[in-house]
C-alpha positions as CSV (number, residue, x, y, z in Angstrom):
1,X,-5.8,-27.7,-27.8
2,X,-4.8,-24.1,-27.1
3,X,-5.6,-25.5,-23.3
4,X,-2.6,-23.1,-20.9
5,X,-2.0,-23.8,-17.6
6,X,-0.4,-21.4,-15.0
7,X,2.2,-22.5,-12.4
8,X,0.4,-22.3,-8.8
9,X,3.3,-22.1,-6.2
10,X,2.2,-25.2,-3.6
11,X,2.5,-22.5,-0.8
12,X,0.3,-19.8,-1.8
13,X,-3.0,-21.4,-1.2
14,X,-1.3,-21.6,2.6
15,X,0.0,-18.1,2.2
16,X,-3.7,-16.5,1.3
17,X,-5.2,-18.0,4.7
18,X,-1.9,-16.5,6.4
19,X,-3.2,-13.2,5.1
20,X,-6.6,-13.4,6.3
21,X,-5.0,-14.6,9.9
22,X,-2.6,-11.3,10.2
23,X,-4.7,-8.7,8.0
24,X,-5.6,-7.2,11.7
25,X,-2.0,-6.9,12.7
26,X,-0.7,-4.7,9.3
27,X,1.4,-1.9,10.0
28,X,2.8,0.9,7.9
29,X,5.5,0.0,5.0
30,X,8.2,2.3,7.2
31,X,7.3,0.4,10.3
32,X,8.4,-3.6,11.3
33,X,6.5,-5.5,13.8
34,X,8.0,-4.1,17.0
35,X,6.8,-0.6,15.8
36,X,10.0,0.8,15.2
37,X,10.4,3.1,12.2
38,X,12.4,1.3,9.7
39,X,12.9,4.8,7.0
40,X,10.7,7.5,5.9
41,X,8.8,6.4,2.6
42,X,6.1,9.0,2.3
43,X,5.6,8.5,-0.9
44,X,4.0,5.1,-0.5
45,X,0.6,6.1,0.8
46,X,-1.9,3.2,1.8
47,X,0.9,0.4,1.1
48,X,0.8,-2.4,3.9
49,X,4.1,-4.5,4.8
50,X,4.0,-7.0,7.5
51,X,7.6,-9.1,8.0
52,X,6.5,-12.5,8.4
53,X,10.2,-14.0,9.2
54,X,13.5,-12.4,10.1
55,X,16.0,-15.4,10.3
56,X,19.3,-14.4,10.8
57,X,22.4,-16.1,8.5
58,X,24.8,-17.8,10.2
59,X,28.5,-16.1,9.6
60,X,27.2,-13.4,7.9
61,X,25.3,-9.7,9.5
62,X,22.5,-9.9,7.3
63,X,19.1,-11.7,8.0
64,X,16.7,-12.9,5.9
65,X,13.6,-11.3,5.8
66,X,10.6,-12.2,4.4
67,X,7.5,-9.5,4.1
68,X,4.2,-9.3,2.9
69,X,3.2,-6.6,1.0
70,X,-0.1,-4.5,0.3
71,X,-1.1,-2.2,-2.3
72,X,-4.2,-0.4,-2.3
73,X,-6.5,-0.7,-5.4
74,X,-4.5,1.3,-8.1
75,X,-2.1,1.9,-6.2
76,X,1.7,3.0,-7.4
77,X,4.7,3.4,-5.6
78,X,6.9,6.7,-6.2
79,X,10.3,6.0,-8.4
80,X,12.6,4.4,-5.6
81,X,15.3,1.9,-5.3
82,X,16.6,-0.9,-3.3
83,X,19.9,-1.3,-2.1
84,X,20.2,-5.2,-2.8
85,X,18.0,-7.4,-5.0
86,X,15.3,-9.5,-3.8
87,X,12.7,-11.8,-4.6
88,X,8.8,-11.1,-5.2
89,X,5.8,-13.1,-5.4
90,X,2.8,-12.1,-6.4
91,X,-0.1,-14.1,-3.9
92,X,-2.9,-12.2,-5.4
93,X,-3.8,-9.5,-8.2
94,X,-1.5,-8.0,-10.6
95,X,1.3,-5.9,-11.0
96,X,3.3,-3.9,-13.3
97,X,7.0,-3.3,-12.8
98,X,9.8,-1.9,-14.5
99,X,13.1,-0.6,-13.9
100,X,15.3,1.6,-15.0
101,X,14.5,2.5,-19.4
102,X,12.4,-1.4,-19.4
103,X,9.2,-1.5,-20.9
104,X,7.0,-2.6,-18.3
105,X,5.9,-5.9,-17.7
106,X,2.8,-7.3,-15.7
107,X,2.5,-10.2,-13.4
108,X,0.2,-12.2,-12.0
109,X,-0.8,-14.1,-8.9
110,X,1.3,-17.4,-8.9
111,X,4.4,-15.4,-10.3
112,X,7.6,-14.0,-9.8
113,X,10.0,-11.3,-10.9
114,X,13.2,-10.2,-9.3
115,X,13.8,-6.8,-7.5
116,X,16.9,-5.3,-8.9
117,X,19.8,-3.0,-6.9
118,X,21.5,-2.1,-10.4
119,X,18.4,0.1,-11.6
120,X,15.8,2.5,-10.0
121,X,12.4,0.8,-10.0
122,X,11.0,3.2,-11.7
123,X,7.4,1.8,-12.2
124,X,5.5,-0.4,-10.0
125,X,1.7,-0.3,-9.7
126,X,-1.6,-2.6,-8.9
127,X,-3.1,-3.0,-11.9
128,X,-6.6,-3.5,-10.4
129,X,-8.7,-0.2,-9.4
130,X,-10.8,-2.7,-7.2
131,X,-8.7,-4.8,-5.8
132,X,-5.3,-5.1,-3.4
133,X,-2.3,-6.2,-4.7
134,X,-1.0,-8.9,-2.3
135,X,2.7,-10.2,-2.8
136,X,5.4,-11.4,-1.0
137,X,8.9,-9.8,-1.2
138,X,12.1,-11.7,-0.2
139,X,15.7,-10.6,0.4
140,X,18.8,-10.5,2.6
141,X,19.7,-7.0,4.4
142,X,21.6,-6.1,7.8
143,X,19.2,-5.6,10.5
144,X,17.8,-2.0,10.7
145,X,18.5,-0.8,7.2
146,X,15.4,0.1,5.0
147,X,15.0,-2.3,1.9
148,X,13.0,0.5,-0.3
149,X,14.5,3.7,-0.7
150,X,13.6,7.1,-2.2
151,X,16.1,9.2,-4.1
């Protein structure tokens, strides 16, 4: 047997045409989709982030945001943190995370892992020298604050 199959999330087939329909309308990670600056993040040079949905949550001031996320082949993101935990997942490539003394651990296209407040991120990469990273990143913040901060 030895025969494995992966979990395909029923949305990302519908998610990967998404991509190809707004990868003219990327914007910088510090930017949202007025063109506001959202917080300085130097450090995260040639990473893309579109928000595809801000919903707000009724009786509460946070809104729910859900973003797409680009990394440039090989490309790693400077030790930062984020302020509450959110979801990722990954659409395409690969990625290695890890946070705080964690050994780091690699997903794949169809996967998830969980952002964490508690710990600085202190690894996440693409994997891939050729290829973007593509992911989806999902998590509850007031309006106006940055979700990815550096200390």
């Amino acid at each position: 047997m030895g025969l494995t199959t992966r979990f395909r999330h029923p949305a990302a087939s519908t998610v990967r045409r998404h991509r190809h329909r707004i990868a003219q309308e990327r914007v910088p990670m510090a930017q949202s989709n007025d063109g506001q600056a959202n917080a300085p993040q130097s450090g995260f040079a040639g990473v893309t982030r579109k928000t595809l949905e801000r919903l707000a949550l009724p009786g509460d001031d946070r809104e729910l945001v859900v973003a797409e996320v680009t990394y440039p082949p090989g490309g790693v993101a400077p030790l930062h943190w984020h302020p509450v935990g959110g979801v990722i997942f990954i659409v395409e490539g690969v990625a290695e995370s890890a946070y705080g003394d964690e050994a780091p651990r690699r997903y794949r296209a169809g996967e998830t892992l969980q952002d964490r407040a508690d710990l600085p991120h202190t690894l996440f990469r693409n994997c891939d020298p050729e290829r973007p990273l593509c992911f989806l990143t999902i998590y509850a913040l007031e309006p106006g604050r940055s979700y990815t901060m550096e200390p």
